[in-house]
NUKOL-742228 format. One line per field, with one value per atom (N, C-alpha, C, O, CB): residue number from 0; residue in one letter; chain; atom name; x, y, z. Coordinates in nm, 4 decimals, always signed. Glycine has a CB too. Layout:
seq <- (NUM; ...);
type <- (a; ...);
mol <- (A; ...);
atom <- (CA; ...);
c1 <- (X; ...);
c2 <- (Y; ...);
c3 <- (Z; ...);
This chain:
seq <- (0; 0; 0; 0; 0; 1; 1; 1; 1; 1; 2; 2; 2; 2; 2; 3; 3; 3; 3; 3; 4; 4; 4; 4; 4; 5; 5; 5; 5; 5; 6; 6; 6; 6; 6; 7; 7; 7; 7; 7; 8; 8; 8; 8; 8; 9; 9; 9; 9; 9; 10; 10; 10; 10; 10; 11; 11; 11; 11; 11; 12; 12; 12; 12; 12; 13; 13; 13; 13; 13; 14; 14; 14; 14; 14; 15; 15; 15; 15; 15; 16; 16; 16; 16; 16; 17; 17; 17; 17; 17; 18; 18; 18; 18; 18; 19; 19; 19; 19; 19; 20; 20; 20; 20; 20; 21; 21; 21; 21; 21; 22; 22; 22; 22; 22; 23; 23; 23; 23; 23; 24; 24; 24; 24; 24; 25; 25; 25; 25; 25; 26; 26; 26; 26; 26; 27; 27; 27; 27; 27; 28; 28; 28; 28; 28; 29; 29; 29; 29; 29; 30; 30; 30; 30; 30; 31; 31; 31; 31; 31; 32; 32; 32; 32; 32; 33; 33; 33; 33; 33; 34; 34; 34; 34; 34; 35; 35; 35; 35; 35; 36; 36; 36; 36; 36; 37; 37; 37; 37; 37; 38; 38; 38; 38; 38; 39; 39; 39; 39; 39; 40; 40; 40; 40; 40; 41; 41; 41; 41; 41; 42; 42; 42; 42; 42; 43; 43; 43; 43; 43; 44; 44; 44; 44; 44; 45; 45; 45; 45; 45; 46; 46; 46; 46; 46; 47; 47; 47; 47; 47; 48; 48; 48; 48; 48; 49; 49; 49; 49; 49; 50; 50; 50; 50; 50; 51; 51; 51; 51; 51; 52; 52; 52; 52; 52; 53; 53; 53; 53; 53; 54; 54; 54; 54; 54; 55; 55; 55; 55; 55; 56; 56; 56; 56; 56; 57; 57; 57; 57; 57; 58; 58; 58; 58; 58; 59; 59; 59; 59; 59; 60; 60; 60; 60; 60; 61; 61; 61; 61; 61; 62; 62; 62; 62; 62; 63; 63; 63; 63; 63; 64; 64; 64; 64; 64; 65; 65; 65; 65; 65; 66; 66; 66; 66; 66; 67; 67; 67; 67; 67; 68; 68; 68; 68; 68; 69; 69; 69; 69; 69; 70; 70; 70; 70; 70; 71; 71; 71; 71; 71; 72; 72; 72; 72; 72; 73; 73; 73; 73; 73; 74; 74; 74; 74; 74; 75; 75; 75; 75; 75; 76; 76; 76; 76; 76; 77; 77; 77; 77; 77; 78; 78; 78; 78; 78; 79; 79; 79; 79; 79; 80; 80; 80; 80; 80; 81; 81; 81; 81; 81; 82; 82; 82; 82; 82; 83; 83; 83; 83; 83; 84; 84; 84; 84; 84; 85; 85; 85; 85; 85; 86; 86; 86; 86; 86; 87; 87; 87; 87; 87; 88; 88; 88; 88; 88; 89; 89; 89; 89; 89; 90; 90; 90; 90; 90; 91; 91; 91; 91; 91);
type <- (x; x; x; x; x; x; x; x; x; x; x; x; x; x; x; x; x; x; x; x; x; x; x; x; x; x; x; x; x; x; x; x; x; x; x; x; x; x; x; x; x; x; x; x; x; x; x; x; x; x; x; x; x; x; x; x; x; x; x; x; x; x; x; x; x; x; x; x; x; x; x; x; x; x; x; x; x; x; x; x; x; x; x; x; x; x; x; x; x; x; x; x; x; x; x; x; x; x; x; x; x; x; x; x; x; x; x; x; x; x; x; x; x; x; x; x; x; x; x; x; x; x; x; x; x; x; x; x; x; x; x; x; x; x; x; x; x; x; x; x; x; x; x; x; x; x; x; x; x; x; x; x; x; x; x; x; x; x; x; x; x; x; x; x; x; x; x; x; x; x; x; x; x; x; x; x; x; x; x; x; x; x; x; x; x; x; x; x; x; x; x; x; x; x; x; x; x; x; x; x; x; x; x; x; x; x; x; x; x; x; x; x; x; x; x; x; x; x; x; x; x; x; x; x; x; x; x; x; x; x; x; x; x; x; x; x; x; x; x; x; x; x; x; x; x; x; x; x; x; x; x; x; x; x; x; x; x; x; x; x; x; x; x; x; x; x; x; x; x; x; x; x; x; x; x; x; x; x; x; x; x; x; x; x; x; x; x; x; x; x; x; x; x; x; x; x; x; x; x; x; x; x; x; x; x; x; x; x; x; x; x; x; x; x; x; x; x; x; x; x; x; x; x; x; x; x; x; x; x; x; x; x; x; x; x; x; x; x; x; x; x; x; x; x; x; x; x; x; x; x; x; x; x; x; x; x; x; x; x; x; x; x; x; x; x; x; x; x; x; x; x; x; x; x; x; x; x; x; x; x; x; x; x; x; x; x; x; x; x; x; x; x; x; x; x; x; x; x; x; x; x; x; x; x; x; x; x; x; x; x; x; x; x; x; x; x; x; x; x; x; x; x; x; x; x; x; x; x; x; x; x; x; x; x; x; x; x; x; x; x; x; x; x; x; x; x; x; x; x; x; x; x; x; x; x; x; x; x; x; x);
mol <- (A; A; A; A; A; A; A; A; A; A; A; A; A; A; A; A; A; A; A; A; A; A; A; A; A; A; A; A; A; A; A; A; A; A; A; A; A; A; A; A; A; A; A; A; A; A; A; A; A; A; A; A; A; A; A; A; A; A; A; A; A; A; A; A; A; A; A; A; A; A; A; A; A; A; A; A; A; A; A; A; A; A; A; A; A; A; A; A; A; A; A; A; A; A; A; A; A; A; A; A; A; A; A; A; A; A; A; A; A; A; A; A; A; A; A; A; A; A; A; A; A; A; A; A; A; A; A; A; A; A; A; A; A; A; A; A; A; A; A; A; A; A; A; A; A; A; A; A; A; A; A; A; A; A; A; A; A; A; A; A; A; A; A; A; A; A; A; A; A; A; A; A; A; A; A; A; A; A; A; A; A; A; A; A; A; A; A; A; A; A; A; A; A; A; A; A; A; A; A; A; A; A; A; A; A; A; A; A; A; A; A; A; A; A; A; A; A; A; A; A; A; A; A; A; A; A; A; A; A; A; A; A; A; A; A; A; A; A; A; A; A; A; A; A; A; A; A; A; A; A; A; A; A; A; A; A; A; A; A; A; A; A; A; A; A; A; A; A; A; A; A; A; A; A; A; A; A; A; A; A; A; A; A; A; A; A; A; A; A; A; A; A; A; A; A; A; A; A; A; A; A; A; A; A; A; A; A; A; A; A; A; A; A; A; A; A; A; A; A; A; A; A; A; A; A; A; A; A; A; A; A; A; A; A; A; A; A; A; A; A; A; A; A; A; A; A; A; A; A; A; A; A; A; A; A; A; A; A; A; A; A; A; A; A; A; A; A; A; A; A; A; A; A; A; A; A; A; A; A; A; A; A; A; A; A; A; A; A; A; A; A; A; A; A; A; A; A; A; A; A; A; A; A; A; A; A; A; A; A; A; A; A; A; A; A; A; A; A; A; A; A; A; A; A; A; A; A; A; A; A; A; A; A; A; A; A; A; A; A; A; A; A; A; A; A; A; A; A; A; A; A; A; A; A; A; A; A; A; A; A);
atom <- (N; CA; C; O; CB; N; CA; C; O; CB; N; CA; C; O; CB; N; CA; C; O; CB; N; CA; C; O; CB; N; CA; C; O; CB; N; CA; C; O; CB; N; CA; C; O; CB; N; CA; C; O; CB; N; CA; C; O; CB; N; CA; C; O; CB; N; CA; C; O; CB; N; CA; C; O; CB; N; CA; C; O; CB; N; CA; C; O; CB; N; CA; C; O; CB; N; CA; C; O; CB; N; CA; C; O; CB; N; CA; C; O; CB; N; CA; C; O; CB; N; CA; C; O; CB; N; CA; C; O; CB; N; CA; C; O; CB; N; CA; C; O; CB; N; CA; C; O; CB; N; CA; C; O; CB; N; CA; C; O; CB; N; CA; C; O; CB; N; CA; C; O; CB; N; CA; C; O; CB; N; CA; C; O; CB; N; CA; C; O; CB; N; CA; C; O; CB; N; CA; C; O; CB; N; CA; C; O; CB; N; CA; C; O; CB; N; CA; C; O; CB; N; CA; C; O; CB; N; CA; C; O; CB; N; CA; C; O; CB; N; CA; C; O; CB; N; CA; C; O; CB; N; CA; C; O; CB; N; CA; C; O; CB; N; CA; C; O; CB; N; CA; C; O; CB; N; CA; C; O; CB; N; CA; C; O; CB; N; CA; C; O; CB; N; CA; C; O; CB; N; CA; C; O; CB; N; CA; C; O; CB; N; CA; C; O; CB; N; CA; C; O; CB; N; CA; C; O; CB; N; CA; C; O; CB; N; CA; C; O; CB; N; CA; C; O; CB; N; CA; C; O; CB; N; CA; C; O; CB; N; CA; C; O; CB; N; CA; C; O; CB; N; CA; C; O; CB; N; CA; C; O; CB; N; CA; C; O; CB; N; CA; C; O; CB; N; CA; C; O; CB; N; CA; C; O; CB; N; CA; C; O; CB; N; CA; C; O; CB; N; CA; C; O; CB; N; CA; C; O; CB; N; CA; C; O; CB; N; CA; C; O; CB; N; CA; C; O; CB; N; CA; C; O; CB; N; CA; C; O; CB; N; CA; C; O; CB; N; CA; C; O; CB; N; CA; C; O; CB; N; CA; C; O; CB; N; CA; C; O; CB; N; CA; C; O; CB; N; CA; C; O; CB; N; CA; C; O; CB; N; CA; C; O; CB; N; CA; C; O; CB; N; CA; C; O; CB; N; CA; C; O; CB; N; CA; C; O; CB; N; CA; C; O; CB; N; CA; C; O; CB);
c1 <- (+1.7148; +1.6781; +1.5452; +1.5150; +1.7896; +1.4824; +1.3013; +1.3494; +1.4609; +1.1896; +1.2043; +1.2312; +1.1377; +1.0165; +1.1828; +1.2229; +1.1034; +0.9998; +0.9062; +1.1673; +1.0168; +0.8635; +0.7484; +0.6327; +0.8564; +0.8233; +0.6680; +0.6323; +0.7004; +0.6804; +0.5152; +0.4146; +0.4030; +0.3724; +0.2237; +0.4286; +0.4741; +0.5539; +0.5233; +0.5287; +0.6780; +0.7864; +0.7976; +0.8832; +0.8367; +0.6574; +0.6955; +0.6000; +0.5067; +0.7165; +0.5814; +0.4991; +0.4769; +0.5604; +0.3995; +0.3625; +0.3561; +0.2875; +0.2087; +0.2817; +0.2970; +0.2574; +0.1879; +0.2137; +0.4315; +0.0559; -0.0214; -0.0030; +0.0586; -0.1836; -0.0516; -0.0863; +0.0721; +0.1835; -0.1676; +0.0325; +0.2140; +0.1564; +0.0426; +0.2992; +0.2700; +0.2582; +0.2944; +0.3784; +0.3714; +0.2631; +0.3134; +0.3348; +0.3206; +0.1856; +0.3657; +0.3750; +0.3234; +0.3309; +0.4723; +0.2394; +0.1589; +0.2239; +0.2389; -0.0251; +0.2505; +0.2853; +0.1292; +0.0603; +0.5145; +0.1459; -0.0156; +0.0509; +0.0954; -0.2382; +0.0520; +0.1220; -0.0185; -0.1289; +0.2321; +0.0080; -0.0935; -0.0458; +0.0533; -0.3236; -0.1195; -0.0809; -0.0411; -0.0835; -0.2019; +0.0495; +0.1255; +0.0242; +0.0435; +0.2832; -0.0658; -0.1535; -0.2613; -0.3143; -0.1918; -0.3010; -0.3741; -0.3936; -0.4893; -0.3573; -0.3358; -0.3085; -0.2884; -0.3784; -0.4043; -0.2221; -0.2308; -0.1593; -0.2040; -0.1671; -0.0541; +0.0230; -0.1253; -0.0993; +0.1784; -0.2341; -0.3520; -0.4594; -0.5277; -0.4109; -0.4505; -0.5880; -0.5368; -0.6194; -0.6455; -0.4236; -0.4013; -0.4163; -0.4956; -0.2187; -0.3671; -0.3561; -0.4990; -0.5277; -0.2751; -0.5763; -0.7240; -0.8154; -0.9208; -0.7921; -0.7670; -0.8244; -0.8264; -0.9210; -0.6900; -0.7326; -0.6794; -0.7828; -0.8918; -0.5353; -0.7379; -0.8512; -0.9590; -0.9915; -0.8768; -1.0726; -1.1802; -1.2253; -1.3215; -1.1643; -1.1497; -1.1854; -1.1286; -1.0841; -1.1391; -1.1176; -1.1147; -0.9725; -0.9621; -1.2280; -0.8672; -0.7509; -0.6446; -0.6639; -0.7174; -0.5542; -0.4523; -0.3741; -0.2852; -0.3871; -0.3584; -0.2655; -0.1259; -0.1585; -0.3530; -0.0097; +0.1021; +0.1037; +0.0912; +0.2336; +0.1250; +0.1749; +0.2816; +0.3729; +0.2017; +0.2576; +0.4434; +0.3842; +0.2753; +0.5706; +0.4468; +0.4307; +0.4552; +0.5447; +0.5315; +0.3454; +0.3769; +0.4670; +0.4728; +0.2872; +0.5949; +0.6824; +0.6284; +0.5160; +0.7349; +0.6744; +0.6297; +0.8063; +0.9271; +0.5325; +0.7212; +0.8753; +0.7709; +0.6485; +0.9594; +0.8418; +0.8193; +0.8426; +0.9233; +0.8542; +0.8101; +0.8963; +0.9452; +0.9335; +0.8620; +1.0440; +1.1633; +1.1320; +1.2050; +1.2450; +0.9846; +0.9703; +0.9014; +0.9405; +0.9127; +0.8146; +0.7609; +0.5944; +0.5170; +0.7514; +0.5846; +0.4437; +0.3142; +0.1914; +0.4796; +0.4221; +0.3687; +0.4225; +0.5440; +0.4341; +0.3805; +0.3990; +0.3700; +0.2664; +0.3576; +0.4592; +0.4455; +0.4521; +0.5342; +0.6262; +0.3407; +0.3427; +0.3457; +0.2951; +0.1969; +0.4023; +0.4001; +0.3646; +0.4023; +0.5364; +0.3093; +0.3110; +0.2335; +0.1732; +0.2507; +0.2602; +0.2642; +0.1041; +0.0287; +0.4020; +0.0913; -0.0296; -0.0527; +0.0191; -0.1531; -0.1497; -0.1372; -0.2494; -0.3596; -0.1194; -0.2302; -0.3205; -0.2816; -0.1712; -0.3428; -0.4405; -0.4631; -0.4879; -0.5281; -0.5891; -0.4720; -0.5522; -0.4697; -0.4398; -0.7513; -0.4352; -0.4581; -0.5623; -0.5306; -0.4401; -0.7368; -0.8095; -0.7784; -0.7574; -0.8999; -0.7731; -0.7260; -0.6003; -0.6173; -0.5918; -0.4858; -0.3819; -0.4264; -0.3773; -0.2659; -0.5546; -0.6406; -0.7043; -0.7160; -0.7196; -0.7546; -0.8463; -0.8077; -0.8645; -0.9054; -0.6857; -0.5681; -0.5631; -0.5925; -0.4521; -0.5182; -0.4934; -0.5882; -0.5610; -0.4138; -0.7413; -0.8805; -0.9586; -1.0192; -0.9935; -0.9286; -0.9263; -0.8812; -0.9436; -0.8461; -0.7140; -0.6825; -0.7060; -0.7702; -0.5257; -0.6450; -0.7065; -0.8754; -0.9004; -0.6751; -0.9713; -1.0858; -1.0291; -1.0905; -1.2131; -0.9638; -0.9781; -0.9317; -0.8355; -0.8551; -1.0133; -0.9792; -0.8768; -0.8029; -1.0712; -0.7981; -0.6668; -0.5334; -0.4230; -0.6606; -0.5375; -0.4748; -0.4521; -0.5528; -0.5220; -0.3291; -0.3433; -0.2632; -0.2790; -0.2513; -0.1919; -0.1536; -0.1052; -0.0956; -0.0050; -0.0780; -0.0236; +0.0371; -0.0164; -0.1478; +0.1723; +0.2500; +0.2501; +0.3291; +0.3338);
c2 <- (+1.4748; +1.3849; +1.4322; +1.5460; +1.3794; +1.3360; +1.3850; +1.4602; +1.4989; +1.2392; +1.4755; +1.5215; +1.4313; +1.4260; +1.7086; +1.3475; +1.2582; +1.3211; +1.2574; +1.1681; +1.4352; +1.4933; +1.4893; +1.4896; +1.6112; +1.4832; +1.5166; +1.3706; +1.2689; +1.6185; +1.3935; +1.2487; +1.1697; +1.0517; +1.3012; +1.2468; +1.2390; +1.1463; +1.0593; +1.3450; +1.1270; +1.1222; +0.9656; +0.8831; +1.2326; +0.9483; +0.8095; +0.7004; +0.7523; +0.8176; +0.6143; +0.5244; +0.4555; +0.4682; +0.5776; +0.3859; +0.3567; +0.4482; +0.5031; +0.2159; +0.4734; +0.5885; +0.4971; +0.4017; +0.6735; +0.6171; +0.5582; +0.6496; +0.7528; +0.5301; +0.6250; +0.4934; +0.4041; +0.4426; +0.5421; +0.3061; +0.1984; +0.0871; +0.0734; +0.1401; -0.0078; -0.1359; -0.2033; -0.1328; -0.1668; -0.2979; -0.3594; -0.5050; -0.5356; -0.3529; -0.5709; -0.7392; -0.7565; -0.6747; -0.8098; -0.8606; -0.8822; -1.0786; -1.1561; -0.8365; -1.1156; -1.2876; -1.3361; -1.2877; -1.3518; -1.4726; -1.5556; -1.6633; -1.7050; -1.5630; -1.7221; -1.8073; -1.9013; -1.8518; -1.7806; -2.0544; -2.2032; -2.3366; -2.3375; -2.1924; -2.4322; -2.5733; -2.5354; -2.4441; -2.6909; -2.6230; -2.6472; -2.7359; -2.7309; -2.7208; -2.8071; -2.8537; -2.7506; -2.7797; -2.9440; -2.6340; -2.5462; -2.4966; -2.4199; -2.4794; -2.4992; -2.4547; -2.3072; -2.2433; -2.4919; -2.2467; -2.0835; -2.0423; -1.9303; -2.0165; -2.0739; -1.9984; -1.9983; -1.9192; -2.0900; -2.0261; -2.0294; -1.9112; -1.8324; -2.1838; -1.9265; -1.8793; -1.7549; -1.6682; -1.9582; -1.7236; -1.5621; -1.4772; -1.3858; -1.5247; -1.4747; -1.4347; -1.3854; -1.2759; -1.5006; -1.5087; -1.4729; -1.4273; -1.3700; -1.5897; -1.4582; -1.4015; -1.2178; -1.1796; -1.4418; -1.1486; -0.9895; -0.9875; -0.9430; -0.9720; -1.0626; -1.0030; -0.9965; -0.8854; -1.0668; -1.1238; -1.1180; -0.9754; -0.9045; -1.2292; -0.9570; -0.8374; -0.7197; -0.6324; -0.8363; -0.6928; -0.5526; -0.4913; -0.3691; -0.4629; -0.5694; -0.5228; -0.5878; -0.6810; -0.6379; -0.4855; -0.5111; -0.5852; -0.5362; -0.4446; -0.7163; -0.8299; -0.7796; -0.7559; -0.9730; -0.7643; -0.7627; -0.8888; -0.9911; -0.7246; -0.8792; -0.9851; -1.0481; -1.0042; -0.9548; -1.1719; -1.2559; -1.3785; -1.3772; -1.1219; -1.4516; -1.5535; -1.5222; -1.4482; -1.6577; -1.6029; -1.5619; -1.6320; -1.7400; -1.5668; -1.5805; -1.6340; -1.7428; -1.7190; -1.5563; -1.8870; -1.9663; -2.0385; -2.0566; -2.0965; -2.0502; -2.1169; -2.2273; -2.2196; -1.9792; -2.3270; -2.4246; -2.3933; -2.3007; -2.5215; -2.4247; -2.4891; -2.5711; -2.6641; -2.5130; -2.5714; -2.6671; -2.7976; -2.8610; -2.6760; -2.8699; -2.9774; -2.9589; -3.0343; -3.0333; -2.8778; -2.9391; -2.8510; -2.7872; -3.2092; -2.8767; -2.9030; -2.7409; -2.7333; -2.9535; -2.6414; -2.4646; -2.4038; -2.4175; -2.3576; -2.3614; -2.2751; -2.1146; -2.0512; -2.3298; -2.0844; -1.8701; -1.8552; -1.8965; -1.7436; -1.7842; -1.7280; -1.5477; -1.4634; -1.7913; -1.5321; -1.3956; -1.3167; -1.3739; -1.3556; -1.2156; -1.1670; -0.9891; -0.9348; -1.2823; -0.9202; -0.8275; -0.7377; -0.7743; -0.7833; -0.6565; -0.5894; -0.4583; -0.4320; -0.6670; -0.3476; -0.1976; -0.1567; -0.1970; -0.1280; -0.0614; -0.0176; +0.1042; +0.1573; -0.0566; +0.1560; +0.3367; +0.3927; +0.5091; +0.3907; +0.3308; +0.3880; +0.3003; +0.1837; +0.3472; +0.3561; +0.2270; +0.1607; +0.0558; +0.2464; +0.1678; +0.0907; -0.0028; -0.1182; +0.1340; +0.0262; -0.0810; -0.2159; -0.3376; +0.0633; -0.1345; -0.2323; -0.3048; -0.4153; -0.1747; -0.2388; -0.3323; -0.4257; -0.5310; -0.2876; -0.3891; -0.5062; -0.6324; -0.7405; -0.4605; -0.6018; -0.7412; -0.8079; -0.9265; -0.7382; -0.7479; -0.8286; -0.8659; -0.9172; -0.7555; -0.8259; -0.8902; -1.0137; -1.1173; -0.7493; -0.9554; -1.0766; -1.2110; -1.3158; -1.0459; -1.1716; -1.3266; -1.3871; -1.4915; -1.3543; -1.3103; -1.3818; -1.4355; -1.5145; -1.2966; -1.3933; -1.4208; -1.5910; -1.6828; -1.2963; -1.6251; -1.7255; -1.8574; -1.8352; -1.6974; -1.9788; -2.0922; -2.1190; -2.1378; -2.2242; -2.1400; -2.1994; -2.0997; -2.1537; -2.2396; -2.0041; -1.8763; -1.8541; -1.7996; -1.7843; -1.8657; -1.9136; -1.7376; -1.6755; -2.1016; -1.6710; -1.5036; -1.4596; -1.5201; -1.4821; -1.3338; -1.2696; -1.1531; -1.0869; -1.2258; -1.1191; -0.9964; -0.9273; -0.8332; -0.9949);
c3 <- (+0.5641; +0.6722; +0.7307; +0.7668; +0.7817; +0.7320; +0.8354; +0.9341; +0.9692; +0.9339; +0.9825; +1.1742; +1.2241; +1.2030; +1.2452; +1.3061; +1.3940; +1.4778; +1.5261; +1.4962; +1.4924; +1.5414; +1.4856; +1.5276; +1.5569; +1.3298; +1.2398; +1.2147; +1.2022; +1.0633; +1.2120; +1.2329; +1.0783; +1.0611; +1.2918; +0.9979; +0.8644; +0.8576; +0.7761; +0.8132; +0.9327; +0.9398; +0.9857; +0.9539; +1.0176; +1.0900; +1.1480; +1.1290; +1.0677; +1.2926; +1.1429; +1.1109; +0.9629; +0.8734; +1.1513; +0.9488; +0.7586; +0.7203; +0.7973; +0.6863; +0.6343; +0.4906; +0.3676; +0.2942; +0.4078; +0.4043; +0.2565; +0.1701; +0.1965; +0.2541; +0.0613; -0.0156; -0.0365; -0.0719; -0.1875; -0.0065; +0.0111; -0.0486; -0.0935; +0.2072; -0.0424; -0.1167; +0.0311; +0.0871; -0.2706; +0.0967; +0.2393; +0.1730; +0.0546; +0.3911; +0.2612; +0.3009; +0.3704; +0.4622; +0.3375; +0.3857; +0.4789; +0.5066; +0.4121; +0.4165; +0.6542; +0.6356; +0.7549; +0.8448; +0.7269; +0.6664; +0.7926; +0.7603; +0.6533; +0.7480; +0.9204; +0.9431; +0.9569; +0.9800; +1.0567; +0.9374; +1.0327; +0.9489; +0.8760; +1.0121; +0.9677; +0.9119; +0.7795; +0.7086; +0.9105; +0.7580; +0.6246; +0.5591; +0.4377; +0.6379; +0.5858; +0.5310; +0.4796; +0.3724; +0.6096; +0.5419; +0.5114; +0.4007; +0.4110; +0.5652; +0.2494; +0.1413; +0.1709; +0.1164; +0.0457; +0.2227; +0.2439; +0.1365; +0.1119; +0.3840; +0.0397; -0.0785; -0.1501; -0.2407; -0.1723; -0.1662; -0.2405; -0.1792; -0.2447; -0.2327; -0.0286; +0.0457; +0.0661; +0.0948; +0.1907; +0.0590; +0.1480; +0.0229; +0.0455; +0.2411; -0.1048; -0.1737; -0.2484; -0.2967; -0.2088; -0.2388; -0.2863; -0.1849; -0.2127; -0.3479; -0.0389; +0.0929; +0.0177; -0.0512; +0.2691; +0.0428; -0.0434; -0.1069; -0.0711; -0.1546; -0.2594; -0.3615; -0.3161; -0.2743; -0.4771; -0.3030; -0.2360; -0.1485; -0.1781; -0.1574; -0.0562; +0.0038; -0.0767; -0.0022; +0.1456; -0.2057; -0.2574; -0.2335; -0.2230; -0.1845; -0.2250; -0.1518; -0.3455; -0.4235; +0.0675; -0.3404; -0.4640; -0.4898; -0.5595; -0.4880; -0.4596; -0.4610; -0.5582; -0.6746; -0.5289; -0.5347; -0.6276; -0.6765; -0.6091; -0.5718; -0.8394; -0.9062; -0.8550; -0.7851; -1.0194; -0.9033; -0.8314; -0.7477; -0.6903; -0.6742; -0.7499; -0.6616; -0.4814; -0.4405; -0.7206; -0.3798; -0.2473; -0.2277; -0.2865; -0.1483; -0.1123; -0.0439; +0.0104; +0.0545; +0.0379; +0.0292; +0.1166; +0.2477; +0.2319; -0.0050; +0.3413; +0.4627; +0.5097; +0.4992; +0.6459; +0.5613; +0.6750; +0.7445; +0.7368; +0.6928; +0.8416; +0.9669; +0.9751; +0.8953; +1.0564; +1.1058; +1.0869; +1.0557; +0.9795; +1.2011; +1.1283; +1.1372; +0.9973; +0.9082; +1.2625; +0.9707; +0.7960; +0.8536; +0.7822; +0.7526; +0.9897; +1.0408; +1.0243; +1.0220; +1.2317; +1.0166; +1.0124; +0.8900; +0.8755; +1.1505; +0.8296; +0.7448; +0.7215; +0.7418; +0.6773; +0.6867; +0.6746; +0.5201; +0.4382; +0.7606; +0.5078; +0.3625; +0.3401; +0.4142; +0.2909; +0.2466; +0.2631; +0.1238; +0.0215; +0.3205; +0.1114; +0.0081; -0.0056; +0.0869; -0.0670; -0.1605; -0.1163; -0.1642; -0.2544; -0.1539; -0.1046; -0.1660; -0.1140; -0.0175; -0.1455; -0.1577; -0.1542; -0.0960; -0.1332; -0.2847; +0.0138; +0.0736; +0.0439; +0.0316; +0.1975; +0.0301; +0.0065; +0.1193; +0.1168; -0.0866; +0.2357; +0.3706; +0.4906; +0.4647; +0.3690; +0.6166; +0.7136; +0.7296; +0.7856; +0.8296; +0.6991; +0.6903; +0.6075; +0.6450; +0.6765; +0.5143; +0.3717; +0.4730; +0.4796; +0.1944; +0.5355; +0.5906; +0.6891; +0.7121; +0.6380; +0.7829; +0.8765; +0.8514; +0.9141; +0.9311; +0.7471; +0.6787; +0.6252; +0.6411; +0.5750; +0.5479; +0.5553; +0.6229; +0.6080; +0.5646; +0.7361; +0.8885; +0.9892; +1.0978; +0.9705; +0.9293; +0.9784; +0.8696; +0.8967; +0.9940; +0.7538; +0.6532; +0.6877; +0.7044; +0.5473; +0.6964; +0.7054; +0.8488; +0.8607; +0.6652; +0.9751; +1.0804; +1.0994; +1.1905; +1.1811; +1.0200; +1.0388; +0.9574; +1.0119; +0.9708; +0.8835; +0.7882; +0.9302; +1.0039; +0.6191; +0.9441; +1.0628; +1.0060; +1.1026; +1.0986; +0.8915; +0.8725; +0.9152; +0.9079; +0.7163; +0.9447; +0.9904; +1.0931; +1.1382; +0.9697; +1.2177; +1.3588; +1.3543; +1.4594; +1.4335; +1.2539; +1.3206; +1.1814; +1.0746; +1.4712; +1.2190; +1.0680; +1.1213; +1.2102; +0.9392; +1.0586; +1.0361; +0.9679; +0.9755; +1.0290);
């Protein structure tokens, strides 16, 4: 078992494989844009198809999918990537 003291111990750990989700219009094509959003910026896209959800009404969509950061810069950059993209209203 860890010791939660050690800093080791808590948080994400690189080099990892994460998920990253960006949510906005279901019209937005995002199962297309997030995925090549990654590559584009130098980031490791996992093979596989991205997760895609609606929303209830049809109207938002969450896509998700996975890719590898060697760094927390690398996992920041994900999450400055896609929010920089206008079809992209947040991301987890």
């Amino acid at each position: 078992m860890s010791n939660p003291a050690d800093p080791a111990a808590r948080g994400l750990q690189f080099p990892g494989v994460f998920e990253i989700s960006a949510m906005g219009a279901a019209a937005a094509d995002l199962e297309a844009r997030v995925p090549a959003a990654l590559a584009a910026a130098g980031l490791v896209v996992c093979p596989g198809e991205p997760r895609q959800r609606a929303s209830a009404k049809g109207n938002w969509v969450s896509v998700t999918c996975s890719f590898e950061a060697m760094s927390r810069a690398d996992y920041e950059r994900a999450h400055a990537v896609l929010r920089a993209l206008p079809e992209v209203k947040w991301t987890l």
